[in-house]
C-alpha positions as CSV (number, residue, x, y, z in Angstrom):
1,X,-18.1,-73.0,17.8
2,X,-20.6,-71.3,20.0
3,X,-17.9,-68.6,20.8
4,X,-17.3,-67.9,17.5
5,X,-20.7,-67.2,16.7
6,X,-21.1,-65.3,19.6
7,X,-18.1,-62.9,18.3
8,X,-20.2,-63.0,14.7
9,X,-23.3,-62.2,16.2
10,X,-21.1,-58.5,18.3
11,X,-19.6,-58.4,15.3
12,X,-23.1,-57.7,13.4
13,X,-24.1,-55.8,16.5
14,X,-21.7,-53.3,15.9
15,X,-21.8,-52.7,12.0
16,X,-25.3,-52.0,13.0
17,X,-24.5,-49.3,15.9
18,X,-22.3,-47.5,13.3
19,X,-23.7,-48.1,10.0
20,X,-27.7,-48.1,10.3
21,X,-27.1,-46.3,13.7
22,X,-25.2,-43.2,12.2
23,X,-27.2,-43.3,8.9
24,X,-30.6,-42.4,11.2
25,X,-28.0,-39.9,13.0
26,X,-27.2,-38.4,9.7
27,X,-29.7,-38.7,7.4
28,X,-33.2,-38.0,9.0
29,X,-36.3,-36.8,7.1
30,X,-37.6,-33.4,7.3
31,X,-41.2,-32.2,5.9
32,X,-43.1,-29.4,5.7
33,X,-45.1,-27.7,3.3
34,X,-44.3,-24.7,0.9
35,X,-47.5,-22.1,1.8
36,X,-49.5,-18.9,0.4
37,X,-48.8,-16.7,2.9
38,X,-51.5,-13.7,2.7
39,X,-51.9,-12.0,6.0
40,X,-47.3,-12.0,5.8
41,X,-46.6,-13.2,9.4
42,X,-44.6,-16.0,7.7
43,X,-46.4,-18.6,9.7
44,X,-49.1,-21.1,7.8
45,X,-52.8,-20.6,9.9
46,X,-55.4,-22.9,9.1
47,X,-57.1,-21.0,5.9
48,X,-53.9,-20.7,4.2
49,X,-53.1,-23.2,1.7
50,X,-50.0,-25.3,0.0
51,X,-48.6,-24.2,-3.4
52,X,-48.2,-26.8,-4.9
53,X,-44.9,-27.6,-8.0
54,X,-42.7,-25.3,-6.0
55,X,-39.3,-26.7,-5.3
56,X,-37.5,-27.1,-2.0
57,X,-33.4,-28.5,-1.8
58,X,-31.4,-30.0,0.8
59,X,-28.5,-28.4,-1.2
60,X,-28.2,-31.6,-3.3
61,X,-31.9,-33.1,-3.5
62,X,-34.4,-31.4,-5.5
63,X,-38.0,-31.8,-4.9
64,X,-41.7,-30.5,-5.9
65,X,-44.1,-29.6,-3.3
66,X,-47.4,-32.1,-3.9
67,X,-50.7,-31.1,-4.5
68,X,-51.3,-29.8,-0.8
69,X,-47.4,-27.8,-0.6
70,X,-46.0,-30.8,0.9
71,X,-42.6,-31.9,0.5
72,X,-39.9,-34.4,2.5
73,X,-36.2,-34.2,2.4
74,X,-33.5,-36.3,3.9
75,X,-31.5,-34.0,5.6
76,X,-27.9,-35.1,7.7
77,X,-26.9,-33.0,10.7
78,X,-25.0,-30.2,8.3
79,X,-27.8,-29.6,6.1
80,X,-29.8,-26.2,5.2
81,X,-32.9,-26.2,3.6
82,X,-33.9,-23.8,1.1
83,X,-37.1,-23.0,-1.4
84,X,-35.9,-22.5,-4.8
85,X,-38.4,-19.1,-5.1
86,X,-40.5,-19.7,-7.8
87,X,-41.5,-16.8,-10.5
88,X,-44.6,-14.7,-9.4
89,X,-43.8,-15.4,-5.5
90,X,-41.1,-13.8,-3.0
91,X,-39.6,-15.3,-0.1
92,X,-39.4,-13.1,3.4
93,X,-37.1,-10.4,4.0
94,X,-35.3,-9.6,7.2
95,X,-35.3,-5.8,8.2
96,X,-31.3,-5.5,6.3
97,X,-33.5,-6.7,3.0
98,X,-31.6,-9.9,3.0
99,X,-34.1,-13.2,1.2
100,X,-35.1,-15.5,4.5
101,X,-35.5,-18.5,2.0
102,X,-34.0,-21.4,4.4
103,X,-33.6,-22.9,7.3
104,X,-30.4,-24.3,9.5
105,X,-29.9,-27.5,10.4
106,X,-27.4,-28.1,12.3
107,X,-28.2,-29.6,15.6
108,X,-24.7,-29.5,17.5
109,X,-24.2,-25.8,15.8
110,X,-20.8,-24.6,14.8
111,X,-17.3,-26.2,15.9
112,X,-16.0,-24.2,18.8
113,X,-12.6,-22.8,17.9
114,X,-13.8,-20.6,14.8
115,X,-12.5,-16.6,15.7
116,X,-16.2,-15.3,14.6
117,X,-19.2,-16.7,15.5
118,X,-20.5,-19.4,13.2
119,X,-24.1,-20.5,13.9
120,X,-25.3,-21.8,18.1
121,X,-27.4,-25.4,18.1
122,X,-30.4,-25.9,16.3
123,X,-31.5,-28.6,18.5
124,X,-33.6,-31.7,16.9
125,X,-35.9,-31.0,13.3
126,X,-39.1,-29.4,13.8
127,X,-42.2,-31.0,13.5
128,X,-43.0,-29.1,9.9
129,X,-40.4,-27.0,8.3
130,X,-42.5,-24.4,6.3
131,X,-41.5,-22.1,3.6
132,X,-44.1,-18.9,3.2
133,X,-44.4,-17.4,0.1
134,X,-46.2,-14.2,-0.8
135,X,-47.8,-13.3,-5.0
136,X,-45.9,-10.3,-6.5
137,X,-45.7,-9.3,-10.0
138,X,-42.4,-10.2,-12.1
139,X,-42.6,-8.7,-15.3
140,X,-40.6,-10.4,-18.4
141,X,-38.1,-7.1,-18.4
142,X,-36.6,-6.5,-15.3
143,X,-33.4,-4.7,-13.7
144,X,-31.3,-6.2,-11.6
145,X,-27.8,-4.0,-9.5
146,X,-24.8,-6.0,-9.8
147,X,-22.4,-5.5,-6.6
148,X,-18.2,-6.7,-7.0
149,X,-16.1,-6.9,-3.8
150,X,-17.7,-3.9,-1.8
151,X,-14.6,-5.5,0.8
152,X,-14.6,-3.0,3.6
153,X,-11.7,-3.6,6.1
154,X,-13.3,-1.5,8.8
155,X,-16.2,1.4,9.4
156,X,-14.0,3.6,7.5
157,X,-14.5,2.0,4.4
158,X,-18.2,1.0,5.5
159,X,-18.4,4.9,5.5
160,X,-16.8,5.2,2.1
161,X,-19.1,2.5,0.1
162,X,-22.5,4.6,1.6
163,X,-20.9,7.8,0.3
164,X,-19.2,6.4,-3.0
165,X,-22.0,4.2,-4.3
166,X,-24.9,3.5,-1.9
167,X,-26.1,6.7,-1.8
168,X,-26.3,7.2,-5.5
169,X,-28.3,3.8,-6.1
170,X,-30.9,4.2,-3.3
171,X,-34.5,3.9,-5.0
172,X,-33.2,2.1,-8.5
173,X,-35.6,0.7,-10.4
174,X,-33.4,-3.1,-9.7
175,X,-36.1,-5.3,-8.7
176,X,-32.8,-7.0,-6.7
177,X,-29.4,-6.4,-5.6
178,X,-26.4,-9.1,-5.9
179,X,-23.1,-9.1,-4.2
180,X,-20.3,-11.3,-5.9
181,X,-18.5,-12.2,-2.6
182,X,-15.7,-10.8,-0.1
183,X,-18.5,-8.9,1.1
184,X,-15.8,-7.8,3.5
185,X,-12.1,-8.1,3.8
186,X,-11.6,-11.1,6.1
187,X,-13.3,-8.9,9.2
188,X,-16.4,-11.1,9.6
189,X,-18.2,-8.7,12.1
190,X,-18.5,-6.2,9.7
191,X,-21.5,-8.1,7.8
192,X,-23.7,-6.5,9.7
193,X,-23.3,-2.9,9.3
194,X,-22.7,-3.8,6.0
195,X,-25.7,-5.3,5.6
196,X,-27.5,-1.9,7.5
197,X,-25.7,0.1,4.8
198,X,-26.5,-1.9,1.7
199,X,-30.4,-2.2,3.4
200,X,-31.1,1.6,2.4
201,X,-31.1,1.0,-1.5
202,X,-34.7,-0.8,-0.6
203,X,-34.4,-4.0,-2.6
204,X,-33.8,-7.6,-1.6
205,X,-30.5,-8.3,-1.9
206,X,-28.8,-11.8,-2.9
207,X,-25.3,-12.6,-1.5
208,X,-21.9,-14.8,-3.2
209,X,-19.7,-16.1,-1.0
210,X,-16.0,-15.0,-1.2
211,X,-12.9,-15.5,-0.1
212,X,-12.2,-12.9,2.2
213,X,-16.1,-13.9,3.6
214,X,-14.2,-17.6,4.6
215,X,-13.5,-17.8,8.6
216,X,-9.8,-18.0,8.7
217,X,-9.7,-20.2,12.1
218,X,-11.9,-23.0,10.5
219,X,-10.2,-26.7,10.3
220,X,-11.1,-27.4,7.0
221,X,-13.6,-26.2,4.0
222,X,-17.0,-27.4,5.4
223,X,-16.6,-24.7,8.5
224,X,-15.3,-22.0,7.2
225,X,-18.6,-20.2,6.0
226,X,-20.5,-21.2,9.2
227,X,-20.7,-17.6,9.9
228,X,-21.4,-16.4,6.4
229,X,-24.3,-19.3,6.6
230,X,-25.2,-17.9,9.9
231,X,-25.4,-14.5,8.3
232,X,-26.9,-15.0,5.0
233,X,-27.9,-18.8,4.8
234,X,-26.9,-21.4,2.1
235,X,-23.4,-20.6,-0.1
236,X,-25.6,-23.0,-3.4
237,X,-28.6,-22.1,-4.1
238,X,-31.0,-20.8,-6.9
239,X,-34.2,-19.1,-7.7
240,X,-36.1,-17.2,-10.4
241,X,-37.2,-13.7,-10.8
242,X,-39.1,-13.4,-14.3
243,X,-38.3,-15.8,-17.0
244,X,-35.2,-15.8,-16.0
245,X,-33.0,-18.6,-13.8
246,X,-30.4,-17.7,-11.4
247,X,-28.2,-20.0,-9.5
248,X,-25.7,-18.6,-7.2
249,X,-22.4,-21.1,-5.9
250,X,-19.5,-20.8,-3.8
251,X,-16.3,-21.7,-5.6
252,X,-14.2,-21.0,-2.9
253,X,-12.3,-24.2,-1.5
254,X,-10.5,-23.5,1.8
255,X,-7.5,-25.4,3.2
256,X,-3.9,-25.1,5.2
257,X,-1.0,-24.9,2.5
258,X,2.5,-26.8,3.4
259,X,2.8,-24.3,5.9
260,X,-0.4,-24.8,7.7
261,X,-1.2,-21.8,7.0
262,X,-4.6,-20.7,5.5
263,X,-5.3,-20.7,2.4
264,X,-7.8,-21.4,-1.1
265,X,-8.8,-22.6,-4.6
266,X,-11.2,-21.9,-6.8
267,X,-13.6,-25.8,-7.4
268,X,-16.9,-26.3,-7.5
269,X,-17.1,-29.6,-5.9
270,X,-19.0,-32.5,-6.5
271,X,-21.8,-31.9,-3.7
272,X,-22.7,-28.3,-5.4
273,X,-22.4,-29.8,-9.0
274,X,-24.8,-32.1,-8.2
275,X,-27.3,-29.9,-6.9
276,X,-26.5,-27.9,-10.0
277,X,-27.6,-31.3,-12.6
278,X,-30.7,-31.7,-10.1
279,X,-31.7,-27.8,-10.3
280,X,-31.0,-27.7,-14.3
281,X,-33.1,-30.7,-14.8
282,X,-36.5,-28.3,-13.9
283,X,-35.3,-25.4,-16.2
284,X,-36.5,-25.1,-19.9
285,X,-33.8,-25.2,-22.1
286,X,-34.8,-22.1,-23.9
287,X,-34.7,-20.1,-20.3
288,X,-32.1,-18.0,-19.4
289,X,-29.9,-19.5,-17.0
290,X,-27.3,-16.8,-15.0
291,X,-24.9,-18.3,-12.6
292,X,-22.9,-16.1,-9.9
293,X,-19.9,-17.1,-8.1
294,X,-16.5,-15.4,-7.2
295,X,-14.0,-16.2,-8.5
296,X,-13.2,-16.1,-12.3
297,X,-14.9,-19.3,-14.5
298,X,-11.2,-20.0,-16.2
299,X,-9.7,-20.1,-12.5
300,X,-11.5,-22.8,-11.7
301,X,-10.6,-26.3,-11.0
302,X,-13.3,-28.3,-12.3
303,X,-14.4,-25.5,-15.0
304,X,-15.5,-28.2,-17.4
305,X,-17.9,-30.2,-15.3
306,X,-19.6,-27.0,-14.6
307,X,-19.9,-26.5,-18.8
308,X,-21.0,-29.8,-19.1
309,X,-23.8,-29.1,-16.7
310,X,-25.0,-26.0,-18.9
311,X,-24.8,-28.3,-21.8
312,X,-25.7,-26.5,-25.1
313,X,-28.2,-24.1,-23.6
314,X,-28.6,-20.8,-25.6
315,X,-28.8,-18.9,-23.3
316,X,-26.1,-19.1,-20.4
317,X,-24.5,-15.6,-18.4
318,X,-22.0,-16.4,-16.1
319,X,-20.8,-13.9,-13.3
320,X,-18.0,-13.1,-11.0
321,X,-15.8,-10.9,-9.1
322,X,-12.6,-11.1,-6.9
323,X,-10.0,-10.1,-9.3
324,X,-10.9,-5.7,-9.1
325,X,-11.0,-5.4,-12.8
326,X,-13.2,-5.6,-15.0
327,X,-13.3,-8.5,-18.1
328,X,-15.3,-10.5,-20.7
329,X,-14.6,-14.2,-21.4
330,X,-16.0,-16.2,-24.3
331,X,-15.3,-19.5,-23.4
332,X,-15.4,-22.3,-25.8
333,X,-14.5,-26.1,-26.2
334,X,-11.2,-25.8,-24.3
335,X,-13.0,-25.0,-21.1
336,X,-15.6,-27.8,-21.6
337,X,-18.4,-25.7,-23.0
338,X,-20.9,-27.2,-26.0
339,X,-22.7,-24.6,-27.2
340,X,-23.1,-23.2,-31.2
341,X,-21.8,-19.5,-29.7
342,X,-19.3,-19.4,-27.1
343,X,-20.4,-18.6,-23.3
344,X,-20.3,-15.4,-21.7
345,X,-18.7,-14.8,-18.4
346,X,-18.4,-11.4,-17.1
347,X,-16.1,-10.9,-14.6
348,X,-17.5,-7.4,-13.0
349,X,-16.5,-4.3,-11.4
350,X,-15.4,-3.5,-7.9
351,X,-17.2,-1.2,-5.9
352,X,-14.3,-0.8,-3.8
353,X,-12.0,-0.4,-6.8
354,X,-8.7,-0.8,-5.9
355,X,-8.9,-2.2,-2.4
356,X,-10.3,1.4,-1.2
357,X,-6.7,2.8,-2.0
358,X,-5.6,6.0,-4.0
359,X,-5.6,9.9,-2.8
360,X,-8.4,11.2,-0.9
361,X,-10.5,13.7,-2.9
362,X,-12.2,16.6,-1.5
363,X,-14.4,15.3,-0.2
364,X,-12.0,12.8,1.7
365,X,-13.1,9.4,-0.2
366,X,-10.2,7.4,-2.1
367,X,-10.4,7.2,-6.0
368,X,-9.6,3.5,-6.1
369,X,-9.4,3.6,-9.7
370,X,-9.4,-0.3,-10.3
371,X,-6.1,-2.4,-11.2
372,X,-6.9,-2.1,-15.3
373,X,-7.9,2.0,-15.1
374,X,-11.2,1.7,-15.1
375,X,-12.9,3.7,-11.9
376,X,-14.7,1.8,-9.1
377,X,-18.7,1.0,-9.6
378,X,-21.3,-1.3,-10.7
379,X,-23.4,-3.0,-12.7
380,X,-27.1,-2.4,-14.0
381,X,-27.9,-5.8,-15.5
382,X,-31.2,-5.5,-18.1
383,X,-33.6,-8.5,-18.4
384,X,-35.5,-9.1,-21.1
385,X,-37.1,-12.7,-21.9
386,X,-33.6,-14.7,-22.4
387,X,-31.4,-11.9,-23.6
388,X,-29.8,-9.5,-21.5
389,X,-27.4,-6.2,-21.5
390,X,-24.6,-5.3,-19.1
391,X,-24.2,-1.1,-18.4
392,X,-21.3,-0.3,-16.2
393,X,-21.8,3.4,-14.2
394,X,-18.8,4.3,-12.8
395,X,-19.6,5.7,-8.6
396,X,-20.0,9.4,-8.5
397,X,-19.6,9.8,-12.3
398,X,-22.8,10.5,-15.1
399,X,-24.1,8.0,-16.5
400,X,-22.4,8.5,-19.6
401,X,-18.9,8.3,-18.7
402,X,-17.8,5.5,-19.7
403,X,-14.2,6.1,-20.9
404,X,-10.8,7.1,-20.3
405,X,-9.4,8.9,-23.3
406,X,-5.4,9.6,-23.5
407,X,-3.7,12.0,-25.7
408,X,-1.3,14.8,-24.9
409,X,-2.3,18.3,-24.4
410,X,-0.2,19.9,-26.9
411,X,1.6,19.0,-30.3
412,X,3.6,19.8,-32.9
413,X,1.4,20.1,-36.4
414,X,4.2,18.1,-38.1
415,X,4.1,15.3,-35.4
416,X,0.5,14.4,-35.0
417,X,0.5,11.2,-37.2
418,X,3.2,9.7,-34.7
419,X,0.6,10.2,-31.8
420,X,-0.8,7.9,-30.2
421,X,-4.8,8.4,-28.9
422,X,-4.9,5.6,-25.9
423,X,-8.8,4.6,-25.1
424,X,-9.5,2.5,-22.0
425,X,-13.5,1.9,-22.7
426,X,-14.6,0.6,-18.9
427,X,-17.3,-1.9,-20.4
428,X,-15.8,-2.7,-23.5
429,X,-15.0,-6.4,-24.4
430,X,-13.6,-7.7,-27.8
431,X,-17.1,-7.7,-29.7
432,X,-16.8,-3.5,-29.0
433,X,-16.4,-1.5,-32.2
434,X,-14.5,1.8,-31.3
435,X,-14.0,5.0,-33.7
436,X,-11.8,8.3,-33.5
437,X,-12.2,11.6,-35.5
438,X,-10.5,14.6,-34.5
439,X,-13.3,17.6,-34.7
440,X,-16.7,17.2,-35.8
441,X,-15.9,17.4,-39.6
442,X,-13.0,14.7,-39.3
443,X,-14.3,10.9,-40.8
444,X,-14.7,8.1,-38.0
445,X,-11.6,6.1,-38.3
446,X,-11.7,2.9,-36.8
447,X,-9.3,2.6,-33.4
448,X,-7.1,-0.7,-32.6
449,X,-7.9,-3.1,-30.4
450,X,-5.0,-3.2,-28.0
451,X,-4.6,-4.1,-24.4
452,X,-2.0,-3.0,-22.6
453,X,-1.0,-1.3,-19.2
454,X,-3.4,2.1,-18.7
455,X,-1.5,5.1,-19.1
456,X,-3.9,7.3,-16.4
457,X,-3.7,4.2,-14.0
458,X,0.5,4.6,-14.7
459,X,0.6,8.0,-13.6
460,X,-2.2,7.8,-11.0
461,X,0.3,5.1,-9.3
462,X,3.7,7.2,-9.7
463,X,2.0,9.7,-8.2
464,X,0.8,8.1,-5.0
465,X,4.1,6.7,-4.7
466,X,5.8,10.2,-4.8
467,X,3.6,11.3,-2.0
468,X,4.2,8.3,-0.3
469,X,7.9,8.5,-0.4
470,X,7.6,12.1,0.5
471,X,5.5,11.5,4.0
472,X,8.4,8.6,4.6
473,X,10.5,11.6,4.3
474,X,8.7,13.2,6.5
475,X,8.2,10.9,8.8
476,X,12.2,10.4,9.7
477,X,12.3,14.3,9.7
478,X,9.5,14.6,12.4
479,X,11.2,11.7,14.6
480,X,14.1,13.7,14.7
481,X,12.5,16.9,15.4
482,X,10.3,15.9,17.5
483,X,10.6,18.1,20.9
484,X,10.2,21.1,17.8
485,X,7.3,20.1,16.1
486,X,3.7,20.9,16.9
487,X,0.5,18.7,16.1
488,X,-0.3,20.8,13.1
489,X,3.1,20.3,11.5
490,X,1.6,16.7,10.8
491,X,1.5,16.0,6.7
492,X,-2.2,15.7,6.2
493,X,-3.3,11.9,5.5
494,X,-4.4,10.9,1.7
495,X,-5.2,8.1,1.2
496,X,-3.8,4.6,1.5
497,X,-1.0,3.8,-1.9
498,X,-1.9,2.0,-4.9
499,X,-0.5,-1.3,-4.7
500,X,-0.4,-2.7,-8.4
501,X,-2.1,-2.6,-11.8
502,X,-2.0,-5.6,-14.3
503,X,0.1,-5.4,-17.1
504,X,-2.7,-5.7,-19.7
505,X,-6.2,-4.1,-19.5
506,X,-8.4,-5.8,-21.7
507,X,-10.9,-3.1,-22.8
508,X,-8.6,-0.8,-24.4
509,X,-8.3,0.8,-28.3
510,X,-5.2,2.7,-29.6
511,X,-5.2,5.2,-32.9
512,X,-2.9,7.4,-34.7
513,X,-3.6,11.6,-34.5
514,X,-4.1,12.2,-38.5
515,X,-1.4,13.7,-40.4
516,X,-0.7,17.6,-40.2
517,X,-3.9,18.2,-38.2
518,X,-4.3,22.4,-38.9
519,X,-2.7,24.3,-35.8
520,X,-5.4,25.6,-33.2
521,X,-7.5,23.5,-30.7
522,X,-9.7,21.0,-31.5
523,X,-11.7,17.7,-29.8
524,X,-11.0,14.4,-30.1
525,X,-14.0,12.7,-30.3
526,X,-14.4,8.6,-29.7
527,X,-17.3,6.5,-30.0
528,X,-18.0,3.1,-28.9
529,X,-20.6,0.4,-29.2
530,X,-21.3,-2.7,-27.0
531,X,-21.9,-6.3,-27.5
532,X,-25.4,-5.0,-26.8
533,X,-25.6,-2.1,-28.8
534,X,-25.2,0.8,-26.3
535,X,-23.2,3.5,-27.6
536,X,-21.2,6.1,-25.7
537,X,-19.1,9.1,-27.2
538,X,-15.6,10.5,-24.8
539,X,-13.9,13.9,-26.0
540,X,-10.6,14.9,-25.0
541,X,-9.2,18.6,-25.9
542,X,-5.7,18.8,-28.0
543,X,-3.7,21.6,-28.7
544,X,-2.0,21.5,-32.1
545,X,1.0,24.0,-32.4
C-alpha cells in the first residue's frame, strides 16, 4: 500500500514538472508601458509619461494600456510583441524606413539548420518592454503606395526595380508604402538592399509576407519566416493611420509535399484568426477596415472564417498579390461573406511584371508586361473617411496611360464592321463602363465586356520566343565555330523569355469598327470609367482604304 502511493505521489511529481513546469516555461508574463516619446531617443526617461487606451498584442491577445501606459501579456518562448499604432501617433523607424513596432521573443533564437539566418537568442524577458510613440498629424484623406511582388532574384533585378519604379515614386505624397509579399524571389539575403532601395522613396513602409519570403530549409511552418521576422518583425499584425484600420496577415502555410519536398497553401490559421476576432472587437463598425495578405482571398483555405470575422461591416477592402496580374473580386455568400454589397478584394499589380522577363529596352530594363497584358507598376490607394479609390500607374508610363487599345493599322472600307477593336483597360474591373467612337464626331458606342487572352501580350510572347529560338540557333552555330569566332560575334543578350500568359484577362472590352467608315485616317478614341469614377481616354490611329 505504501508503495503504491509512493508511485502516486512520482506520479503527481511529474505531471507537475511537465504540465505546471512547462506552462511557466512557455507562458511567462511580460509588462511594460506604451510611452510619449518627445525628445525621440525611443527610450521612456523619467518626465515622459504612459498613453494610456493604446493597444499592445502577443499576436493573439489584445490589450489596452491603463491609465499610466501600462500593460501585461502572457507571452510563450515564440512570441513577438507588437503595439497596434494608434491614429495620431507613429511607431520608430529604422534608417531603411521600416516601422520598429515590436519586440522578439524568442529566448533560444532560431532552429539551427535554416540556409539564411533566422533571428540569434533573445535571452530571458526584460524587466519592462516599452513601446515609444511620437504625435504626428493624420489627416482623414490620405495616400497610401501599394507595392505587388517587387521579387528580385538578384542585384540585377534590385537594379531594375530602382530604375523601373523607385525612382519615379521618390517624394509621393503616400503618407506610407506597402509591399504584398515575395519581397524577393526565395534569395533571403537580398532583403536588405532591397530594403536600402525601397528606403529612398522616404516613407515608412509596411511589409506582407510571401511565399518566395518563406525559408526553404525550415522543418515546418512556424520557422520558416524566422528570417523575415528577423527582418521585418511580426507576419499578423495591424495598425491605423487616419480613420482608417489596416490589418496585415500571412496566409502562407508552408510544408513538405509527398515528396518531402517544399512546398505551400494559402490558410489563415486559427492562431492569426483569432488575433483577427480580438483586433476587430476594438474597431467601430462604421470604420474602414483594409486587410493585406498575399495570396488571392478565393485561394484560400479557410476563406470563410476570415468573412465571418468581417461580419457585415460596410466598409471592408481586401488586398493581395502573388499571382502577376492584375484582378477585382466581389465576393459574396459563397465565400462566407454577410454583407448588403458584396466585398472588394483587389488583387494588385506586380512591380516586377512578369517575373522581370521580356526584351530589354534601350535603356537595357525588361518590359515585363504582366501575365494578362497589362504593364508592370503600382498602386496609389486614396483615403478618404471609409471610402476609398484604387489608380493603377503603369512604371515609366504618364499617368494617364492606362490602356492597351488593339485594332489593325489598315482596312478595307467595306470590311470595317467585321473588325474587331480589342481594349485591355489595366484597372478596369466589371463595374467599368467602356465606350468607342471612331473620330471625334462619331457617337460613343458602348464596348463589350469580354475577357480573353491579350492580343499585345500574344505577340509580345511569339516574339521573345522567335529571338529566343534564334540565339539557340546561334548558340549550336558558335559551339561549332568556335576556334573562328571572336568575342564580339556574341548575339547581344535581351532579356530573359516570357514564360506564360493566362488564358483570360479579366479587364478587357471588345467592339465592332462601324460600317463603311469613309476612307482616310482617322482615331479611335476609347473612354473608360472606374468603380470610382476616374475616367481615362486611349486613341489608337487606323487607316481605312
Amino acid at each position: 500500500m505504501i508503495y503504491k502511493q509512493w508511485n502516486f505521489v512520482v506520479l503527481i511529481v511529474i505531471l507537475i514538472f511537465f504540465g505546471i513546469g512547462n506552462s511557466v516555461v512557455a507562458n511567462s508574463t511580460a509588462t511594460g508601458t506604451v510611452f510619449l516619446d518627445t525628445n525621440g531617443n525611443q527610450v521612456k526617461d523619467d518626465n515622459e509619461k504612459g498613453l494610456p487606451g493604446v493597444r499592445v498584442s502577443n499576436g493573439q491577445d489584445i490589450v489596452q494600456t491603463d491609465a499610466n501606459g501600462q500593460y501585461t501579456l502572457a507571452v510563450s518562448d515564440d512570441t513577438i510583441l507588437f503595439v497596434i499604432k494608434p491614429r495620431g501617433f507613429m511607431t520608430p523607424v529604422d534608417e531603411n524606413r521600416l516601422p520598429k513596432f515590436y519586440y522578439v521573443h524568442k529566448p533560444h533564437g532560431s532552429p539551427d539548420g535554416l540556409k539564411y539566418a533566422g533571428i540569434a537568442p533573445t535571452g530571458p524577458l526584460p524587466e519592462s518592454i516599452d513601446f515609444p510613440l511620437t504625435e504626428q498629424p493624420e489627416a482623414d484623406t490620405f495616400k497610401v503606395l501599394v507595392f505587388g511582388d517587387t521579387q528580385p532574384n538578384n542585384m540585377q533585378e534590385i537594379e531594375w526595380l530602382a530604375h523601373d519604379v523607385i525612382e519615379e515614386v521618390i517624394g509621393i505624397d503616400a503618407v506610407f508604402g506597402l509591399s504584398l509579399g515575395d519581397l524577393v524571389g526565395d534569395n533571403l539575403n537580398l532583403f536588405y538592399p532591397l530594403n536600402e532601395v525601397i528606403a529612398t522613396v522616404g516613407i515608412p513602409w509596411y511589409n506582407v509576407y510571401g511565399n518566395h519570403d518563406m525559408n526553404r530549409l525550415a522543418t515546418d511552418d512556424r520557422y520558416a519566416d524566422e528570417t523575415f521576422e528577423r527582418v521585418y518583425g511580426p507576419t499578423c499584425y495591424s495598425f491605423d493611420w487616419g480613420p482608417v484600420h489596416f490589418i496585415n496577415i500571412d496566409n502562407v502555410h508552408f510544408y513538405h509535399n509527398e515528396e518531402n519536398k517544399p512546398s505551400y497553401f494559402s490558410e489563415v490559421g486559427e492562431q492569426q484568426l483569432t488575433f483577427i476576432r480580438n483586433d476587430l472587437a476594438f474597431v467601430p463598425k462604421d470604420q474602414l477596415v483594409v486587410v493585406s495578405f498575399h495570396i488571392p482571398l478565393i485561394e484560400m483555405r479557410d476563406v470563410k472564417e476570415l468573412m465571418n470575422l468581417l461580419g457585415a461591416r460596410p466598409h471592408t477592402l481586401s488586398l493581395s498579390a502573388h499571382t502577376h496580374i492584375q484582378r477585382d473580386d466581389f465576393v459574396g455568400p459563397d465565400h462566407g461573406w454577410h454583407g448588403d454589397d458584396p466585398h472588394h478584394h483587389h488583387n494588385h499589380a506586380t512591380t516586377s511584371g512578369s517575373w522581370w522577363q521580356g526584351s530589354l529596352d534601350e535603356i537595357g530594363i525588361p518590359h515585363t508586361t504582366m501575365r494578362d497584358g497589362a504593364p508592370n507598376g503600382y498602386g496609389i490607394f486614396t483615403f478618404t473617411g471609409n471610402q476609398y479609390s484604387i489608380r493603377f500607374k503603369a512604371a515609366r508610363r504618364p499617368a494617364d496611360y492606362q490602356m492597351n487599345v488593339w485594332a489593325p493599322w489598315e482596312i478595307a472600307s467595306e470590311e470595317t464592321d467585321d473588325t474587331d477593336v480589342i481594349v485591355n483597360v489595366f484597372g478596369g474591373t466589371e463595374r467599368s463602363t467602356v465606350e468607342i467612337r471612331l473620330g471625334e464626331a462619331g457617337a460613343w458606342r458602348p464596348m463589350t465586356y469580354m475577357p480573353q487572352k491579350d492580343p499585345y501580350f500574344q505577340a509580345l510572347k511569339e516574339r521573345d520566343e522567335t529571338y529566343h529560338l534564334e540565339r539557340k540557333m546561334h548558340t549550336a552555330l558558335r559551339e561549332t565555330m568556335k576556334p573562328l569566332l571572336k568575342e564580339e560575334d556574341k548575339l547581344p543578350q535581351r532579356g530573359k523569355r516570357l514564360v506564360y500568359g493566362v488564358p483570360k484577362s479579366s479587364h478587357i472590352w471588345q467592339a465592332k469598327l462601324p460600317a463603311n467608315a469613309p476612307k482616310g485616317t482617322h482615331v479611335i478614341y476609347v473612354r473608360t470609367t472606374d468603380m470610382f469614377g476616374q475616367t481615362f481616354t486611349g486613341r489608337r490611329i487606323i487607316r481605312v482604304r
